[in-house]
C-alpha positions as CSV (number, residue, x, y, z in Angstrom):
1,X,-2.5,-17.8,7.9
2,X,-1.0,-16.7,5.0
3,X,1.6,-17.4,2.7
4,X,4.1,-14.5,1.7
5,X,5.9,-17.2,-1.7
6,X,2.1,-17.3,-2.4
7,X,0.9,-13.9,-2.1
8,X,4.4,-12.5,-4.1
9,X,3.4,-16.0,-6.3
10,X,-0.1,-13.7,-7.0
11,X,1.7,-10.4,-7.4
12,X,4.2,-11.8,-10.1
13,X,0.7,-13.7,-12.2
14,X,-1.5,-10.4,-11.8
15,X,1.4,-8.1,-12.8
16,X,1.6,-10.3,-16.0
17,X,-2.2,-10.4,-16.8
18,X,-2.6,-6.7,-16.3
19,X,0.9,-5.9,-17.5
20,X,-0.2,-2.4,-19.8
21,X,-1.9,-1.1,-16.7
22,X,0.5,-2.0,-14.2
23,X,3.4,-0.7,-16.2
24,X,2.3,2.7,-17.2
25,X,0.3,3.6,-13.5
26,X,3.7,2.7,-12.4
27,X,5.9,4.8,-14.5
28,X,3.5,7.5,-13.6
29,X,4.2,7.2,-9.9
30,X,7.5,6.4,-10.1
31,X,7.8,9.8,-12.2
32,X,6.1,12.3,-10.3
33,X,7.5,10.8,-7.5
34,X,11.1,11.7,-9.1
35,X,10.1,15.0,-8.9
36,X,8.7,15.5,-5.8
37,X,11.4,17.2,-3.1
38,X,13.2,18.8,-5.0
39,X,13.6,22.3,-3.8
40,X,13.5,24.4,-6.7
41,X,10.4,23.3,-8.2
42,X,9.0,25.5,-5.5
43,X,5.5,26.0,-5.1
44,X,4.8,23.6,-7.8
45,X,6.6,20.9,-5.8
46,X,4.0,21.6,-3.1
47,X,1.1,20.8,-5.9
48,X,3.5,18.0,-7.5
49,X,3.2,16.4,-3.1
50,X,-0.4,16.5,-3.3
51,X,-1.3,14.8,-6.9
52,X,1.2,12.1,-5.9
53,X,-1.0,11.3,-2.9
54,X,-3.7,11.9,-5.2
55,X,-2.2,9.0,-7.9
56,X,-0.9,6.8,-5.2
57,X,-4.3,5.9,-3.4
58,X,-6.0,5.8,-7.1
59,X,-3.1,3.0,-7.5
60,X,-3.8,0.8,-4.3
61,X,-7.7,1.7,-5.7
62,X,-6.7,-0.3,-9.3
63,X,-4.9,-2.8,-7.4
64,X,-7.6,-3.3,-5.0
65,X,-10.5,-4.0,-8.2
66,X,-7.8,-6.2,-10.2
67,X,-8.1,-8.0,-6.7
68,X,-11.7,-8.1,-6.9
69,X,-11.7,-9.4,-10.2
70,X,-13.2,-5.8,-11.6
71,X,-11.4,-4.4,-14.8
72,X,-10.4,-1.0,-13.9
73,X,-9.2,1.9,-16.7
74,X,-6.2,3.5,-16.3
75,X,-8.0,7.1,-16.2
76,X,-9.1,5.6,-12.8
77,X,-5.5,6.7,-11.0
78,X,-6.8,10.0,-11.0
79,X,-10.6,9.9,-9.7
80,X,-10.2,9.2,-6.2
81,X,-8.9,12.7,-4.8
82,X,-12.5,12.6,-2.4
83,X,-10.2,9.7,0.1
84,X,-7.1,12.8,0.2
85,X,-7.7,13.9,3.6
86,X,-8.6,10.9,4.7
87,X,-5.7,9.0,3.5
88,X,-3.8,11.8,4.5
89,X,-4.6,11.8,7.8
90,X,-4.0,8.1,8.3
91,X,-0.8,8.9,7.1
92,X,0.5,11.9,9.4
93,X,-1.7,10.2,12.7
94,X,0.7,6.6,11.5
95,X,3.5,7.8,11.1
96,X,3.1,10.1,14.3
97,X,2.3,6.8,16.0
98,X,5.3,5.2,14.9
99,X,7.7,7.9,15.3
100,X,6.5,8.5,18.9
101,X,7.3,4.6,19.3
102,X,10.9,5.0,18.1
103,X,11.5,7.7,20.6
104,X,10.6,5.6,23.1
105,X,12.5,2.3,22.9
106,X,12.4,2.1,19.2
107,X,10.6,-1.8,19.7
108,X,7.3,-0.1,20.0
109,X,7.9,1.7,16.6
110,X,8.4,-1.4,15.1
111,X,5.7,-2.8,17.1
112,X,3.3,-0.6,15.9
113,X,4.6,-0.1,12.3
114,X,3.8,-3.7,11.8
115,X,0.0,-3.6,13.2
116,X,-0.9,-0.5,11.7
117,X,0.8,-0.8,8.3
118,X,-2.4,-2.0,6.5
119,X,-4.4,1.1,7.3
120,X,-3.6,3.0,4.1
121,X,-5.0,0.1,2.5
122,X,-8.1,-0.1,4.7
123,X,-8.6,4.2,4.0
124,X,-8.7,3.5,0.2
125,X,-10.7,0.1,0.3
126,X,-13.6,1.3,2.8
127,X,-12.9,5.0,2.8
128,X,-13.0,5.4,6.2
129,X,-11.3,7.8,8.9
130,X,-7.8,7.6,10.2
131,X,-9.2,6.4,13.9
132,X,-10.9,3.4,12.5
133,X,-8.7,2.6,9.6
134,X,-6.1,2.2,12.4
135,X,-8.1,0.4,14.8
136,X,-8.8,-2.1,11.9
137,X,-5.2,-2.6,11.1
138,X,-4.9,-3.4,14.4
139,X,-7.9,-5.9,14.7
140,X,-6.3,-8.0,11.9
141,X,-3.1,-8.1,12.5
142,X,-3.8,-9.2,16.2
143,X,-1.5,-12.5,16.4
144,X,0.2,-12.1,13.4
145,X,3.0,-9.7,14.0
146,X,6.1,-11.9,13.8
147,X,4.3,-13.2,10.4
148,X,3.4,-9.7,9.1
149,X,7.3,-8.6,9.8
150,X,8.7,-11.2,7.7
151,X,6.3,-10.3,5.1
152,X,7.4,-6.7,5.1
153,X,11.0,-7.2,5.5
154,X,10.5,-9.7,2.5
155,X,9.3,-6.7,0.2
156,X,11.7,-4.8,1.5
157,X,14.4,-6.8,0.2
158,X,12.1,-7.5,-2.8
159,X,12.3,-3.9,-3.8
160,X,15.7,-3.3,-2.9
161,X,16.8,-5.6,-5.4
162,X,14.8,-3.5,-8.2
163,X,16.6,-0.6,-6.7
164,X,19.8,-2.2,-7.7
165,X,18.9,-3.4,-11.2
166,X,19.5,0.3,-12.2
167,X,16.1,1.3,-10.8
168,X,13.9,0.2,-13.8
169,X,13.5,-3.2,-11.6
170,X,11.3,-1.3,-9.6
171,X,8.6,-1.8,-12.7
172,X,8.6,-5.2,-11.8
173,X,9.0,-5.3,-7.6
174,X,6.5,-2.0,-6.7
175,X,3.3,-3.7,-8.6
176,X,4.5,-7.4,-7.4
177,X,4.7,-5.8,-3.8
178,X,1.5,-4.0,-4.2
179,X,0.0,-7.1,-5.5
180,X,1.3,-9.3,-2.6
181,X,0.3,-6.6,0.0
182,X,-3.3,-6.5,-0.9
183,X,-3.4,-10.4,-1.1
184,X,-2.1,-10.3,2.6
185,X,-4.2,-7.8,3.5
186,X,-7.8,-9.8,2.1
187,X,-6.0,-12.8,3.7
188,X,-6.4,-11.2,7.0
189,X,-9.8,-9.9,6.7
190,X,-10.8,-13.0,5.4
191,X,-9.3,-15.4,8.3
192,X,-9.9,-12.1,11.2
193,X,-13.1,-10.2,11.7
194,X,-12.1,-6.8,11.5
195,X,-14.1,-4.0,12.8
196,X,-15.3,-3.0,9.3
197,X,-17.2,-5.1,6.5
198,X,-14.4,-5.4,3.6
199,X,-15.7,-6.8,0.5
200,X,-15.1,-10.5,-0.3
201,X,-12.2,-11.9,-1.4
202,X,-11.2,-13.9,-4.3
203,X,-8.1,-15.7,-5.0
204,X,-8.8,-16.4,-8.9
């Protein structure tokens, strides 16, 4: 099982080693993100929607090699537009999922939330479809879901308290969450065979 001091332990020490990358792939989310909503950009808030989806899975992708002990290039935040649809549609078909679950009793929302909440991960690690993505989340988080709560409630808090540190804390709690949520995530596929063949961790 895994630890959530550790894995935030690991998302604090790589955010350090790897601090120019983190920091500036980071200010570019959290900036086009700023944007994003805002009613009279328009049209161009439409395209500003779809390059932070773009940037956000090339982030879990940088995240995701610094795991793997890779040295990845900050030009890299931008290459992987071929997941999109794929990543978008494990997006909409989640949060579908969830939202139906809420409507129900609300307990099955959570419920489901919490086993399905690594498949964005999954999408960018394997790049596969939104069915099996899902279906992996599942398969290894079987067992785990009172664990797997805490942990996300944990970076909930985490990030709320970079939320009140004027909002620049966020520089520090989104990569230390991201961090932690990959080491949970190879945690799981390491301890739980999955449905798909994830590459092999390392905790250096």
């Amino acid at each position: 099982m895994f630890s959530i001091k550790e894995s935030l332990k690991y998302g604090w020490q790589k955010s350090k080693e790897h601090l120019e990358l983190v920091l500036f792939t980071t200010l570019l989310t959290l900036g086009v993100g700023f944007f994003v909503g805002d009613k009279k950009y328009g049209f161009f808030n439409f395209l500003l929607m779809i390059f932070l989806l773009i940037i956000r899975i090339g982030y879990t992708k940088i995240f995701l090699r610094i795991y793997d002990g890779e040295s990845p290039k900050f030009v890299e935040i931008f290459q992987e537009y071929r997941t999109f649809w794929r990543y978008l549609g494990t997006s909409i078909l989640t949060c579908l999922t969830i939202l139906g679950g809420f409507i129900l009793l609300i307990i099955p929302g959570i419920f489901w939330a919490v086993r399905f909440s690594f498949a964005p991960i999954i999408v960018v690690d394997t790049k596969s479809g939104p069915v099996i993505s899902m279906k992996e989340s599942w398969a290894i988080t079987k067992g785990k879901f009172w664990k797997i709560l805490l942990f996300w409630l944990t970076i909930i808090g985490f990030n709320m308290l970079g939320v009140l540190a004027l909002g620049i804390g966020l520089l520090v709690t989104i990569p230390v969450s991201n961090f932690a949520s990959i080491y949970v995530y190879r945690e799981l596929t390491k301890t739980k065979a999955g449905l798909i063949s994830t590459p092999s961790p390392q905790t250096s």
